[in-house]
Steps between C-alpha positions, in 0.01 A plus 500: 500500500255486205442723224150463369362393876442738817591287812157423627415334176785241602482420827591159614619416131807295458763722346591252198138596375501853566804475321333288216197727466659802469700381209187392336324842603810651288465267189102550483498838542122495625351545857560187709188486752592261827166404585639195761836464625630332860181369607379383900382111514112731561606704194584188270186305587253790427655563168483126387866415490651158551605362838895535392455821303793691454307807597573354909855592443518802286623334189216624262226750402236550308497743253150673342497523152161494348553583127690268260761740368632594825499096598730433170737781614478374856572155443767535294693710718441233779655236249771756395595566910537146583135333647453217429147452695246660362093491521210725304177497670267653246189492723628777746780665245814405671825343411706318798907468513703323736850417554424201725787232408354279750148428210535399130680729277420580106193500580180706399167478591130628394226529746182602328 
């Protein structure tokens, strides 16, 4: 199914974003770290994520990325594979993707 991803680091994903991130994995050609994928309603509330997150439904993750070379390589691949939701959370060292249609697209956010 996916080539840069053992199985139980994609369970409950949506195959349109496995799909997605392994592209990107490809094109970046540095270690993609899932740190939150499919989440539980108890899962989603203890890690701070919004009441509609697209977390609930397996249409994102978060990825860790802590250093800024890594990020640049990251995020472009993401761009470069088609996402077109993307957020950097510098306090904990994590970028999220989604391929939610249902939320704003072209759309990047910073949470510091």
């Amino acid at each position: 199914m996916a080539k840069y991803f053992l199985p139980d680091e994609i369970v409950g994903l949506d195959p349109k974003l496995i799909d997605m991130l392994d592209r990107a994995r490809g094109i970046a050609k540095v270690p993609f770290v899932i740190t939150s994928g499919k989440r539980t309603v108890d899962e989603n509330t203890a890690a701070g994520g919004v009441g509609d997150s697209s977390h609930l439904r397996g249409l994102a993750v978060d990825l860790a990325c802590k250093e800024s070379r890594s990020r640049y390589f990251i995020l472009s691949a993401l761009f470069q594979a088609g996402f077109t939701r993307l957020g950097i959370y510098a306090r904990d060292g994590h970028i999220h993707c989604d391929c939610d249609d249902s939320l704003p697209q072209q759309v990047v956010w910073v949470n510091t």
